[in-house]
C-alpha positions as CSV (number, residue, x, y, z in Angstrom):
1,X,-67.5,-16.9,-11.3
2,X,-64.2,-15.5,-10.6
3,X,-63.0,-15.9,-14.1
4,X,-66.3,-14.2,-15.1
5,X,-65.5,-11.0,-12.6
6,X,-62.1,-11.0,-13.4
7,X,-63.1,-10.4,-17.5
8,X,-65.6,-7.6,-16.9
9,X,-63.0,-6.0,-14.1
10,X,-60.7,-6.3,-17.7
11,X,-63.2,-4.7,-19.9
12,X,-64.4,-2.2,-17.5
13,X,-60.7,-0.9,-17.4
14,X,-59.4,-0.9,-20.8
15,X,-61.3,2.5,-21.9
16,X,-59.1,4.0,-18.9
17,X,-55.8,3.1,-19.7
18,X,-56.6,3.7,-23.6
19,X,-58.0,7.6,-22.5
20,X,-54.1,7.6,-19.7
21,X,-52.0,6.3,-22.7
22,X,-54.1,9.0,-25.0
23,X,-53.6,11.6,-22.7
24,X,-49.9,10.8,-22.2
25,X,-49.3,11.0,-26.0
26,X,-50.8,14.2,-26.4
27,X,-47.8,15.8,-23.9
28,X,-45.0,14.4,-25.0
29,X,-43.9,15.3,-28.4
30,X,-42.4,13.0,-30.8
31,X,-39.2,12.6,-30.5
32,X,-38.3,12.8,-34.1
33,X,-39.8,16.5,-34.6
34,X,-37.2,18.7,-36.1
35,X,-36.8,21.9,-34.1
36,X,-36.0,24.8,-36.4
37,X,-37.5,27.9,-35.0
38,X,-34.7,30.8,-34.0
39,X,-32.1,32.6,-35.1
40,X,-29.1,31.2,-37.5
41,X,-25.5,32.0,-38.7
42,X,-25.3,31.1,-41.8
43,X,-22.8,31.1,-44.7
44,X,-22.8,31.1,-48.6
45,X,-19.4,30.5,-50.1
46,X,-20.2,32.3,-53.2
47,X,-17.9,33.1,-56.4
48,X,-17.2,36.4,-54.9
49,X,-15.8,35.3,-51.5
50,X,-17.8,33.6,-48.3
51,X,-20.9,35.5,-47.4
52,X,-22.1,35.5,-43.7
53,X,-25.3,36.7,-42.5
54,X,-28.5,36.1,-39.7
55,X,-31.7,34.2,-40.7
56,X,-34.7,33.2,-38.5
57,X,-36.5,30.3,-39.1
58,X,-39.9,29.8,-38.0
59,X,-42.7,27.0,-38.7
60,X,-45.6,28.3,-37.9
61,X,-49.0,26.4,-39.3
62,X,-46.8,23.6,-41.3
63,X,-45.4,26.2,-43.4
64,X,-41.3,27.3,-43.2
65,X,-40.7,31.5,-43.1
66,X,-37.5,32.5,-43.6
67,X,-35.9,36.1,-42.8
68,X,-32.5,36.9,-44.0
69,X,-30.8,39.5,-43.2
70,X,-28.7,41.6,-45.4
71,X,-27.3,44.7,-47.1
72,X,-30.3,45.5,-48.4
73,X,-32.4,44.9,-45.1
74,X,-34.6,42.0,-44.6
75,X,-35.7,39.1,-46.9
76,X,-38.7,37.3,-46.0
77,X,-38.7,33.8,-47.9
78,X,-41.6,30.8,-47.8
79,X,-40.5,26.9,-48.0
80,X,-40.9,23.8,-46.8
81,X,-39.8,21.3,-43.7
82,X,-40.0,17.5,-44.6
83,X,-38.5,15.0,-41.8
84,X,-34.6,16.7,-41.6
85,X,-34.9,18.0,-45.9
86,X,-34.8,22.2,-46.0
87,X,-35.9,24.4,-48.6
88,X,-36.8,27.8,-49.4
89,X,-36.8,30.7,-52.4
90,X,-35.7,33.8,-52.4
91,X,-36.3,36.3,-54.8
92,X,-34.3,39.3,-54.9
93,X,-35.9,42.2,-57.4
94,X,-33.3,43.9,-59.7
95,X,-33.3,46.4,-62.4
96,X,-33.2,43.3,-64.9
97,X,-36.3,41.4,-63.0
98,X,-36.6,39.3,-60.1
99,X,-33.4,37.0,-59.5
100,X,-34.5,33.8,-57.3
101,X,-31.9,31.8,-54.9
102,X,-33.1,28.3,-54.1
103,X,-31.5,27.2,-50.9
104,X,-32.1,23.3,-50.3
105,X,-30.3,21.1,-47.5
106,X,-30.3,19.0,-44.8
107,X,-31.0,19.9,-40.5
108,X,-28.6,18.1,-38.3
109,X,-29.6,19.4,-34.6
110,X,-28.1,23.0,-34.1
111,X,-26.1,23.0,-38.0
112,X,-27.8,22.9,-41.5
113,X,-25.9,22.9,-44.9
114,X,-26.5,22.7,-48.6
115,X,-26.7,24.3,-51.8
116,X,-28.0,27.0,-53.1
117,X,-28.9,27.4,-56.8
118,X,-28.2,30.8,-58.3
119,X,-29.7,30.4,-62.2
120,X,-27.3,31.0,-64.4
121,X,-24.6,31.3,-61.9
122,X,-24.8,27.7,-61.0
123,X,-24.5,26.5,-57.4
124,X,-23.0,27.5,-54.0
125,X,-22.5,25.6,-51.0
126,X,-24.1,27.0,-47.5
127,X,-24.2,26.1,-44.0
128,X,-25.2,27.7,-41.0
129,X,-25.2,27.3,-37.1
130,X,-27.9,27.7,-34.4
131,X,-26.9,31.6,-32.7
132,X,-27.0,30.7,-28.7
């Protein structure tokens, strides 16, 4: 009888601590989530000398925006955030057509580096830092 009491105690309990654990899950955040969003130093060592200028990065409904800052004024740029892999386009208009840079790297906490490609230009390394 004890045994039998015991079991249905067991069962009665189980949907609790399932909906506990649930609910614990829900708050914390996994721990591998790369956190992106804010403001960025970052650098392109181009064939005509290092380049070093502000971008914000936000992730905002699973896509990446980018904002770079410039001469020029502001950028805005769409790409993509997979596990700790970064990439994004952006297309700068000319009198000759539209010129795209593709940026692509890797996050490592509060730097990021790469390359970017620049068509027929080739490559150029980048990095950047997260501003404080």
């Amino acid at each position: 009888m004890r045994h039998g009491i015991a079991v249905l105690c067991l069962l009665l309990l189980l949907p609790l601590s399932g909906q506990a654990l649930a609910g614990q899950q829900a708050k914390d955040p996994p721990k591998d989530v790369i956190k992106i969003d804010g403001v960025w130093t970052m650098t392109v060592s181009s064939p005509m000398g290092e380049r070093t200028n502000d971008a914000t990065f936000k992730v905002e409904n699973g896509k990446l925006k980018v904002t770079m800052e410039g001469p020029e004024g502001a950028l805005d740029c769409v790409g993509t955030l997979k596990d700790a892999a970064i990439e994004w386009t952006m297309n700068i208009e000319t009198p000759n057509g539209t010129f795209s840079l593709v940026f692509g790297g890797k996050v490592d906490g509060d730097k990021m580096s790469g390359e970017v490609g620049m068509g027929d230009f080739g490559t150029a390394a980048w990095s950047a830092v997260r501003k404080k």
